[in-house]
N, C-alpha and C positions, 0 to 999 in steps of 0.2 A: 504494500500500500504506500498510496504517497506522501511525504507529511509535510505540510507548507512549511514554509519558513517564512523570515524575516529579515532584515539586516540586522545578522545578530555577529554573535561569532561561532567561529570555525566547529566548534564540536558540535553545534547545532548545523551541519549541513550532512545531510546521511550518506547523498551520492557523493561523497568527498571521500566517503571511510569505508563504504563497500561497492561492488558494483551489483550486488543485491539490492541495495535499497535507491529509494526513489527522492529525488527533491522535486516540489511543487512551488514554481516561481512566478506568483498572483499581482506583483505590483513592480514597476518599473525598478526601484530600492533593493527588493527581492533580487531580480537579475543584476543588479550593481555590487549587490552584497556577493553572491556566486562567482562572479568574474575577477571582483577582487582577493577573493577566500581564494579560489581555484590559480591564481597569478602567486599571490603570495607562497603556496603551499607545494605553486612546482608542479604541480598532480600532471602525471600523463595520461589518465585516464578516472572515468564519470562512472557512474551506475545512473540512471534512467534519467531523464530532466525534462519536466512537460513544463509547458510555457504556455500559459495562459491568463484568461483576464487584462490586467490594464497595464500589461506591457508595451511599448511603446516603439522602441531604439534596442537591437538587436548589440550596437556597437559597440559597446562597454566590455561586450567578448573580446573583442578585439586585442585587448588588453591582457588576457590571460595565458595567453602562449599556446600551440597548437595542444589540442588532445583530441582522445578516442571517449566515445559515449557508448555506454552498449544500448540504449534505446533515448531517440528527442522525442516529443509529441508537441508537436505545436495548435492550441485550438484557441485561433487570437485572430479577429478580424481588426484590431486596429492598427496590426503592423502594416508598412507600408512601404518596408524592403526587409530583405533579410540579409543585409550587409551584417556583417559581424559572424553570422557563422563560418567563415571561411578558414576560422581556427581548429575545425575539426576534419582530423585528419583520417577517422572511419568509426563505422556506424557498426554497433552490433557485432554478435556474432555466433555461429551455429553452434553444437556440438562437439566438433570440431575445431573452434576454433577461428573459424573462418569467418573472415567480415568482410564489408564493404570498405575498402580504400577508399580515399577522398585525395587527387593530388591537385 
């Protein structure tokens, strides 16, 4: 399950600490909080990150250095580019192992 967050700190972001678990990112802050936790912490790699609600600006990714996510969901009509994810370098991955590359 997903657990929202905040801009809080670092122990509270789940997809940071497993890639079992899930962060839900509901407010612009939310995603500024994630991209600066995830920049700070160096992580090469996410567990899920749905994005939604009143997210706004994608770019603040920008900012975090490239990584793998094993699953995004985005269910946000008020974005109006998805500039900023270009820092993910691949999606997911089977049983195997195997994911979607992003170059």
């Amino acid at each position: 399950a997903a657990v929202a967050i905040g801009p809080t700190t670092q122990q509270d972001m789940p997809c940071l600490r497993s890639l079992s678990k899930s962060c839900l990112l509901r407010q612009q802050g939310d995603l500024e909080s994630f991209a600066s936790q995830l920049g700070s912490r160096r992580a090469t790699s996410v567990g899920a990150v749905i994005i939604q609600g009143n997210v706004t600006d994608l770019r603040p990714l920008q900012q975090s250095g490239r990584w793998a996510v094993e699953k995004l969901v985005i269910e946000n009509t008020q974005l109006t580019s998805l500039d900023g994810l270009g820092v993910i370098v691949s999606l997911g991955s089977d049983k195997d192992g195997v994911s979607l590359n992003i170059s």
